[in-house]
N, C-alpha and C positions, 0 to 999 in steps of 0.2 A: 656309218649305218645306224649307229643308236640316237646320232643327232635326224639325220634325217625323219627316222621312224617317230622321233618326238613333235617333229615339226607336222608334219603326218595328220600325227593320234592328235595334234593342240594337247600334250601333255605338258605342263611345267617345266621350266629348262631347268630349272632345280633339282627336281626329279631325277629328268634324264638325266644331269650332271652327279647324281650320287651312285645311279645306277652303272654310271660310264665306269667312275674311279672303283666298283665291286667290281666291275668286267676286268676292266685291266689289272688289277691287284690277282685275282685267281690265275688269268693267262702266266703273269709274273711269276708266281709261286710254280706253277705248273712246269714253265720254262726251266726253272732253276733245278728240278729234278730233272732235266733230260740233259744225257752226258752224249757225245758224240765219241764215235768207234774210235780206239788208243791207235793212234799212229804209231807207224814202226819205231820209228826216229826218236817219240817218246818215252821207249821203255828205257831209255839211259836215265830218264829223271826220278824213277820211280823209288831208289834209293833216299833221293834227296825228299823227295816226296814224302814218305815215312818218314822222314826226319824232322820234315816240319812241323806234321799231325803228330809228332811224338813232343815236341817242341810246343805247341801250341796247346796242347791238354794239360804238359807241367803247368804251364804257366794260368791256362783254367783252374787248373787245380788249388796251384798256389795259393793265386785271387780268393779261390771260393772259400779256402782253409781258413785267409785271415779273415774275411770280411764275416766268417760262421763263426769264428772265435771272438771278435768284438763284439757281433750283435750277443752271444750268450754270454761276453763280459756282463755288455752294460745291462741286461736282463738278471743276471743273478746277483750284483749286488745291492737290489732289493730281495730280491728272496731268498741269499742267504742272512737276512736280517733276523735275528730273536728279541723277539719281542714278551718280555715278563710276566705272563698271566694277562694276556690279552683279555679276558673278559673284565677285567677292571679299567681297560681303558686310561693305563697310568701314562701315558704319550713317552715311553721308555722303550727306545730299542740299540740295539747296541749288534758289533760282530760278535761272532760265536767264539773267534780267538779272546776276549775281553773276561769272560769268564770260564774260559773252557779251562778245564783240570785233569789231568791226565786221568783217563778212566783204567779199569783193571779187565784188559780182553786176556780173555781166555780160550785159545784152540780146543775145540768140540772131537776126538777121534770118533769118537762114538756118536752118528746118527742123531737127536736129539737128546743124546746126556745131559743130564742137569750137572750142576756146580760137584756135587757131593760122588760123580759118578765120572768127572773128568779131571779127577786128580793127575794122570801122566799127560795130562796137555799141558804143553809149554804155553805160559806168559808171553801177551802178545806186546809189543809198543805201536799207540797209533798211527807212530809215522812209521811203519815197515808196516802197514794192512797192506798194502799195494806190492812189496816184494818177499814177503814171508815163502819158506818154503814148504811142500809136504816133508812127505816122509819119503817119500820115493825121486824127490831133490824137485821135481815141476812147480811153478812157481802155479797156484791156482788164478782162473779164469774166471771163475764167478766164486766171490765171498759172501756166505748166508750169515749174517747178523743175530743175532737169535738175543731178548734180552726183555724184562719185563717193564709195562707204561712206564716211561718217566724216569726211567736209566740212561738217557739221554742218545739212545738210538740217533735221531732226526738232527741234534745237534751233532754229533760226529759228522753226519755226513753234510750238513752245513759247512761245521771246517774245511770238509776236503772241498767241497765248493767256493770258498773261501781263500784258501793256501794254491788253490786254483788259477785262479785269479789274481792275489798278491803275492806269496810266495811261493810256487811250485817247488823249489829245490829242499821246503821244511820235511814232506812226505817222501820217500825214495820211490822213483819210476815216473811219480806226478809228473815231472817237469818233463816226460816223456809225451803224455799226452795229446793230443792234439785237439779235441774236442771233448766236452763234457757234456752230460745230458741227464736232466733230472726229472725224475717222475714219481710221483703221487699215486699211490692205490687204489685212493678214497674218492678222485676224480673218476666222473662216470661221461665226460665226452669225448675221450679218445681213445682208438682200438685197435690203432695201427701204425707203423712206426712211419709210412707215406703222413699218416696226420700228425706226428711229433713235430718231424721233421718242417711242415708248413706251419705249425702252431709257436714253436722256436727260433724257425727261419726265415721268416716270411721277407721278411727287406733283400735277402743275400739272393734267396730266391729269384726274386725280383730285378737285384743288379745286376745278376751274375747273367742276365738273358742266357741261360743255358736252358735247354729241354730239360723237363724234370725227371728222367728217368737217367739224364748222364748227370743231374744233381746227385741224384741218391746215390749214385755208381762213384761219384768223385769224395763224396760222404763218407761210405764204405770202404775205400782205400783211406782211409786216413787212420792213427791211435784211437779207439774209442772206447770212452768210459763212461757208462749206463749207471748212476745211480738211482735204483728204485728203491723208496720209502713206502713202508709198514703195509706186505703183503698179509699180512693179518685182516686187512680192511679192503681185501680184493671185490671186485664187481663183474660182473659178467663182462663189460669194457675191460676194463682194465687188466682182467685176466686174460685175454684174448692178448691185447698189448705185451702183460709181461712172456707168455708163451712163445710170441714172435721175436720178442727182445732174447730170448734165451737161445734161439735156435736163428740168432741172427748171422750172417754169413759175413764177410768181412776181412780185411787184415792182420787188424788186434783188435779185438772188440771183450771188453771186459768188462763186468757186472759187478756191485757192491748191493746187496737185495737186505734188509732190514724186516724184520719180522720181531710178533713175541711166541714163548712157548707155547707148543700145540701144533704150533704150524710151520715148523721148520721141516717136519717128516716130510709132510703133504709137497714141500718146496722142492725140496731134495730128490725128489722122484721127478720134477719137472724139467730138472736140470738134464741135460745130455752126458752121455758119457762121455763123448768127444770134447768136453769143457771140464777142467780139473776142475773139483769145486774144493772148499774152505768151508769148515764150521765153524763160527769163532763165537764164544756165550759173550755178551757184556755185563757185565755184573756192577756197575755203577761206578762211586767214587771207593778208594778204600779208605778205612780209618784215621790214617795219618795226613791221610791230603784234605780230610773232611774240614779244618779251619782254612786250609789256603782257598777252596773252594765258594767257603763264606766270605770270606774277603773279599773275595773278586767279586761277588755277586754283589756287594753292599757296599761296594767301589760305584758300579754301576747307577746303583739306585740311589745314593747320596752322594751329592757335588761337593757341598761343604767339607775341609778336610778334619777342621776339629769337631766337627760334629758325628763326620763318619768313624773317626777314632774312638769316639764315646762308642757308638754302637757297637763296633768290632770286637771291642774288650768285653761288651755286655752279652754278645751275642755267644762270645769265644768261652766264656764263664756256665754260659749254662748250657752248651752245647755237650763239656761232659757227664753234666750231670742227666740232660736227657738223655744220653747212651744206656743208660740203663735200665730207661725204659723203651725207649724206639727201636734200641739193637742194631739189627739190619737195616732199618727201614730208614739211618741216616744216608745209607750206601745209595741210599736214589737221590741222585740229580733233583727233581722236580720239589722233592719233600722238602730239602734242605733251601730250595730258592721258597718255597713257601712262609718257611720258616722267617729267614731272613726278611721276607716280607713283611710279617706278622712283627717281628721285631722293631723296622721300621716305623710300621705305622701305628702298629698298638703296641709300645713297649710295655703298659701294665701288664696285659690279659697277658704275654708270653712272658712274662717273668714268675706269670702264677701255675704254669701248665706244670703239672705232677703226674701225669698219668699217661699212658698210651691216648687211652680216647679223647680224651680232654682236647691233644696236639691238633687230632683230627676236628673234634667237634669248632673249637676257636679257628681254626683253618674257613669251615664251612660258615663260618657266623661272622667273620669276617669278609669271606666272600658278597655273601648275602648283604651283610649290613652296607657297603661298599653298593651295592646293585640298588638296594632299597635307598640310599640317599642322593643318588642320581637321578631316582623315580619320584622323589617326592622333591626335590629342589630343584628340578628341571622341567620339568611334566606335568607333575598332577598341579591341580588348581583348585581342586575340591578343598573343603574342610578337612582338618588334621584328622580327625577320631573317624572319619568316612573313609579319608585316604589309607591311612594305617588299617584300616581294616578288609579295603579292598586287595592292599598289597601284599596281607596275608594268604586272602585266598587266591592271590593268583602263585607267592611260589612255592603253597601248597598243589596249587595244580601243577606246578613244573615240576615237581617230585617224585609226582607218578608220571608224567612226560620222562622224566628222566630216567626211572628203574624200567618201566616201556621199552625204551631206546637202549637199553642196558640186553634186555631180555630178548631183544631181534636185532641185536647187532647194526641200528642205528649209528652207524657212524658220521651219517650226514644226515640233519633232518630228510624224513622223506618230504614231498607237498603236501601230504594230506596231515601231518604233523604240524608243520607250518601251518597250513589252513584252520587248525583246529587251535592254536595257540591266538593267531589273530582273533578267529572268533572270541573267545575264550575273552582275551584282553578287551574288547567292546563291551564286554558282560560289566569288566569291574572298571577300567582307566578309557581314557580319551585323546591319548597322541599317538599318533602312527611312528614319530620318533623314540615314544618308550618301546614299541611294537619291535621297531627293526633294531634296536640297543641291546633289547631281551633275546631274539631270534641271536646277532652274533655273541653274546656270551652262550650262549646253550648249544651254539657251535662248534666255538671254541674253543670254550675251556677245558683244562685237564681234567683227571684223575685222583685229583692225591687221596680223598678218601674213600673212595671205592675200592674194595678189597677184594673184587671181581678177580676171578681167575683168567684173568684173555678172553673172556667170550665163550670158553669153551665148557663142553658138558666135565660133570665133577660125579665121581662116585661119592665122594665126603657130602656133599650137599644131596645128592640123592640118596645117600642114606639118613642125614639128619633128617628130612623130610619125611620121609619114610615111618621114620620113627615117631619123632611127633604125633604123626598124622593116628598112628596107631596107638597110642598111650603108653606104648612100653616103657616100663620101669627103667630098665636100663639096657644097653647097649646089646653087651652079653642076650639078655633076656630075648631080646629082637632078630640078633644073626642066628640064634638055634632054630628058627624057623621059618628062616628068610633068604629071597635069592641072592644075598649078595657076600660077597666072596672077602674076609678079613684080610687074605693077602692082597687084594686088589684097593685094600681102603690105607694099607700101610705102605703100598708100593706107591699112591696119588700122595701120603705123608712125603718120603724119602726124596721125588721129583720136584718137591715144591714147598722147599725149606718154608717157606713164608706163610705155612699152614697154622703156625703157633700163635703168630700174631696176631691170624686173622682170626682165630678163637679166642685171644687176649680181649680184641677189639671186642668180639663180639659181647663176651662178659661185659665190657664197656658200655656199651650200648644197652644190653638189656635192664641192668639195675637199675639205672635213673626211672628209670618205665614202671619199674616195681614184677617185672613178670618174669625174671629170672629165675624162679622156682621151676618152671612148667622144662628150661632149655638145661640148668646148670652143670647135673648129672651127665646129662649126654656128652657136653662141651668137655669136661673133666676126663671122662669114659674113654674118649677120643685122645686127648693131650697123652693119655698116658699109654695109648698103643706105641706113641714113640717114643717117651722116655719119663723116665720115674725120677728125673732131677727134682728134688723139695726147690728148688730155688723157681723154676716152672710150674709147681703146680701153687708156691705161695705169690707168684705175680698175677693171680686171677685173684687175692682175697682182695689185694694191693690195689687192683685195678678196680675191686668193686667198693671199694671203699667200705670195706666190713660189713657185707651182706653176710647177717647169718647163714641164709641160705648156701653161700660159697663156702663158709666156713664148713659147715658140717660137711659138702660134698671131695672139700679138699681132705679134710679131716678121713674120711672114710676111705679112703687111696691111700694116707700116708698110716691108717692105724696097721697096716702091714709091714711097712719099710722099719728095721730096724735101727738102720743109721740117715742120718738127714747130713746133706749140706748145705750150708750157707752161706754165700759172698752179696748176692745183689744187696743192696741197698736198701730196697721197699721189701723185700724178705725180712731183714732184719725188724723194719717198722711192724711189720704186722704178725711176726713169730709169737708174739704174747697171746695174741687171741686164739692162736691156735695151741698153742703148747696147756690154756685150760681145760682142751678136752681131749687133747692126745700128748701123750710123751713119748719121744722114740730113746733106745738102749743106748745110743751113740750119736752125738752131734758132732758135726768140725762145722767148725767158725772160721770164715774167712774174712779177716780188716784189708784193705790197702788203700782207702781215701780216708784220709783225714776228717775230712769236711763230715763225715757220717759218724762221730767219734758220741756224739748225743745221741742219737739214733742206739749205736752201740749200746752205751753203757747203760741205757733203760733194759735193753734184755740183758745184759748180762746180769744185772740185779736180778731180775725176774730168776733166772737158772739157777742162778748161786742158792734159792732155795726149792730146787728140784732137785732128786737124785737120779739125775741122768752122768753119761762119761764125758767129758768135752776133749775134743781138737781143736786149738788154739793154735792159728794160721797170721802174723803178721807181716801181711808182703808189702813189707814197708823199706825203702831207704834210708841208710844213714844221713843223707843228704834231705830228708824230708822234716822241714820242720816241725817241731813240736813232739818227734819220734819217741825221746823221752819223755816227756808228760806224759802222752797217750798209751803209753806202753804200762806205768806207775799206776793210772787211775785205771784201768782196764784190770791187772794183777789184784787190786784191792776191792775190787766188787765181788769177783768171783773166791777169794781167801775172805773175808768179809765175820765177823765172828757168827757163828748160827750156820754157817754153808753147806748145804747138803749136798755137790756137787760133785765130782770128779774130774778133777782135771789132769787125763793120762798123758797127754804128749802137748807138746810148746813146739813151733817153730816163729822163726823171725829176731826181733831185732828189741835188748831189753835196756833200760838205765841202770846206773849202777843200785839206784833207790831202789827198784822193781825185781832184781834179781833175789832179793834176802825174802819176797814175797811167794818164792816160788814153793809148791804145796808139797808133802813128804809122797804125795797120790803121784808123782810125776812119774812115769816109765821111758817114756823118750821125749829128749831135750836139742835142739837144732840152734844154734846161737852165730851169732855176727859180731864178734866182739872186738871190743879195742886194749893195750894189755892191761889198763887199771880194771876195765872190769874182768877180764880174767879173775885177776886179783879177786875181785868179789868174787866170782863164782865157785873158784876154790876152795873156799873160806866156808861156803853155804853147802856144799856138795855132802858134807858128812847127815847132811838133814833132809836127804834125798835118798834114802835108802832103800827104795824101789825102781833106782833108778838103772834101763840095762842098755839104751843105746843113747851116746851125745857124739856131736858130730859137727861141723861145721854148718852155716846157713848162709844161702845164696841166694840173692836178691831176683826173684823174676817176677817183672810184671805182668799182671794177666793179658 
């Protein structure tokens, strides 16, 4: 009929012949839905019948299981790749197993508790994240991650991405899994797990010619484990996506969600009850793993093996000597591959760093100088004194681009950011290659000196501001009239141990400037709403490198404290400047590094002509070389002839030389002895006649 009709119309036999194969193709489909009424005689098959379709869907299934697990093989081991400060563009990426070091997870009982408030949570291992139990024996269904930038949140879960894929059996339950699925917060084109599922499966999709609603159905029956990373950086997409991923229906469908503080509460309400959930803090690398952790990382980044042995050693060397001024802030991941980097590539400038801010400032200028010699040996083609001058002001303009994107929660440029950077760059440079080189580092890059609380709003910063803004003298003076509440500004101290250093820093920061007068008071006023430790309040004179101005504000805290302690190391350095305008009734001195032994005996000089009382603390080992020297020349400063000091009590570890030194001022004596100097001590005891408690001494390191 359609041929005739064409011959007909003199319509094109081409035509008709495309038209024919739509006619018949529909009839076909149409045909294929009409069933004819079940004979009698057939209802015997109808067991066998189910048997088949039962038969036939395993074996769908099957197919779809494996071909869904190698297509997210071969797509995750690219992205589980770590790649080392990608905005330097060092062509270094490595697996996350190559440097990863055991981190220290801690079980949250409490809602978003901080470290300080989750003391009876059990120590977690990262290979039982997957089978840890509660308390009430259920093994949790969704684990909330909770853990500040650059604690290495995204690389955990790389691992298990990872151990996924090559070893399943390293994690317990992994190797249970059946499929894995990784999602991004920060991405803003997906909003539903039908677009996951096509954005990850597209080829299975495809092979498998199954209808897509028995895909997702075959999906669903399977193990499933939902890794989302950093709901901290959620978007109206994505939040819609993680919503459905939480209240996804399924066989085993399990969640590992990643966040930082602030936003684990808001997570935790989104969760269902019907899904056990887990709070687990990650609190970074701990102390003793902190050199295995450099190793691995400067494994990575240098090939050569005697060249990487040099670094190791060098790096291993002044790794404890920055603990004493980073503290915590070696516990991050991020900080310490900085470092390491820094070590790398500028072993001067990081053999010189003394200070908190200094790490940070060399971090950032290292950065920069890294960006800037990319832009001038690749790019620009202007004259030097044009080009260096242009280049300044553009990454002064990316500065305020940056505190911008800090302040709205930029986690991805927005377009009109972009837009405005490109323009920007037309003003000062001329390659579209410098354009999109700058655009991915300001992408990219981490955190390490941003001392941002997560994004989120801070009573501490709305009151510093506050104050400021108002001229008030001091702190005190300002809350007597003002709305904000001192338990609410010690209760944001308590939750966010890492408040001290971001005041340390900030000391840092403001002196070089010169306008630390206007902040210093305040910064001080604050430090000691949470503790009156001298060794805390002399790491601000430390860090500002002897700004009068610190001095007197420290000065003016400590002319109340009766007794001061001292251990840190840059305490010790800069005790002299302060001890000119204040002296406390009672000092203890604490030694236990050697290496500070010059450091030491310059104050102790200093003391030996003050009449203050000393404690004399050496947490030193027998095994520690030089114990006797240091123990002799230490005794002979502060007994020194002219000494006006007091020295009431000794603990530690003395030479037989050093014992006949000890002052008749002594009341209590703690000793580690061996029996010759017994013997001396004996001998010297009748010259000690103040003396009313001696005791044994036991070796702990701090």
């Amino acid at each position: 009929m359609l041929a005739e009709a064409g011959v007909r119309c003199g319509t094109n036999s081409q035509d008709v012949d495309h038209v024919t194969r739509d006619v018949t193709k529909y009839i076909g489909d149409l045909l294929a839905k009409v069933r004819e009424p079940l004979d009698p005689s057939d209802v015997a098959y109808l067991p066998q019948l189910r048997q088949e379709i039962k038969m036939f869907r395993s074996h769908i299934t099957e197919e779809v299981k494996q071909m869904s697990k190698q297509e997210l093989t071969d797509g995750f081991k690219l992205l589980y790749q770590i790649v080392p400060a990608p905005w330097l563009l060092l062509n270094i990426n490595h697996n996350p197993s190559l440097a990863f070091t055991g981190q220290r997870l801690l079980e949250d009982p409490v809602i978003g508790a901080r470290p300080s408030h989750a003391a009876k949570g059990q120590d977690i291992n990262y290979e039982d994240i997957l089978s840890m139990r509660r308390e009430d024996g259920r093994v949790p269904q969704c684990v909330l991650l909770t853990g500040e930038g650059g604690m290495g949140k995204t690389t955990l879960l790389k691992l298990i991405l990872e151990k996924w894929v090559e070893e399943p059996d390293v994690i317990c339950h992994l190797g249970t899994v059946d499929l894995v699925f990784y999602v991004q917060c920060r991405d803003t084109h997906l909003n539903t797990f039908d677009g996951l599922l096509r954005q990850l499966l597209p080829q299975t999709l495809s092979d498998s010619d199954a209808d897509f609603q028995l895909f997702k159905e075959i999906i669903l029956s399977l193990n499933i484990l939902v890794l989302i990373d950093g709901y901290d950086e959620v978007n109206d997409h994505s939040g819609r996506l993680v919503k459905e991923l939480l209240h996804l229906p399924g066989k085993d469908v399990r969640l590992v969600i990643t966040t930082r503080p602030g936003w684990d509460q808001q997570l935790s309400q989104l969760v269902p009850h019907t899904r056990p959930r887990c709070n687990i803090l990650v609190l970074g690398i701990t102390p003793e793993r902190r050199v295995e952790f450099a190793e691995r990382t400067i494994k990575v980044l240098v090939e050569e093996e005697s060249q990487r042995s040099v670094i190791t050693g060098r790096f291993t060397q002044r790794l404890e000597q920055m603990s004493q001024f980073l503290g915590e802030y070696l516990n991050t991941p991020l900080t310490l591959t900085l470092l390491a980097l820094l070590c790398v590539e500028a072993p001067e400038e990081f053999n010189n760093l003394t200070t908190n801010t200094q790490v940070y400032e060399k971090i950032h200028d290292f950065i920069t100088s890294k960006l800037v010699s990319r832009l001038t040996d690749k790019h620009v083609t202007e004259p030097k004194g044009k080009c260096d001058e242009n280049v300044k002001k553009f990454l002064r303009f990316l500065e305020e681009i940056s505190l911008r994107g800090i302040q709205r929660k930029e986690y991805d440029l927005w377009p009109e950011t972009e837009a405005e950077i490109r323009e920007k760059y037309q003003e000062y440079c001329a390659s579209r290659g410098l354009v999109d080189l700058l655009l991915r580092a300001e992408q990219d890059r981490g955190d390490p000196a941003s001392h941002r609380v997560s994004g989120e709003r801070s009573t501490i910063i709305d009151l510093l501001v506050d104050v400021v803004r108002k001229e008030k003298r001091s702190l005190g003076d300002h809350l007597r009239g003002s709305k904000f509440d001192i338990s609410d500004v010690q209760q944001e101290f308590r939750e966010r141990q890492r408040w001290q250093n971001i005041l340390l820093s900030t000391t840092g920061v403001l002196c070089p400037r010169g306008v630390e007068h206007r902040f210093i008071t305040h910064i001080i006023d604050l430090c000691v709403m949470v503790t009156y430790e001298t060794d805390e309040l002399l790491k601000h004179v430390a860090e500002s490198r002897g700004s009068e101005h610190v001095i007197q504000a420290v000065c003016e805290k400590l002319r109340t404290e009766q007794e001061w302690r001292i251990m840190n190391v840059d305490s010790w350095v800069v005790l002299p400047l302060v001890l000119k305008k204040v002296t406390p009734k009672n000092i203890y001195l604490i030694i236990y590094d050697p290496s500070t032994l010059k450091q030491c005996l310059s104050t102790l000089s200093v003391l030996a002509k003050m009449k203050v009382t000393i404690f004399l603390d050496f947490v030193y080992s027998l095994d520690i070389k030089g114990t006797s020297v240091i123990s002799k020349q230490c005794m002979e400063r502060l007994t020194a002839p002219g000494s006006k000091c007091t020295l009431e009590k000794f603990d530690g570890v003395l030479s037989e030389a050093a014992i006949p030194l000890l002052p008749h001022t002594l009341e209590s004596l703690h000793l580690c002895l061996t029996l010759q100097q017994l013997t001396v001590l004996i001998r010297h005891l009748p010259h000690l006649p103040h003396l009313q408690y001696l005791g044994k001494y036991s070796y702990f390191p701090p």
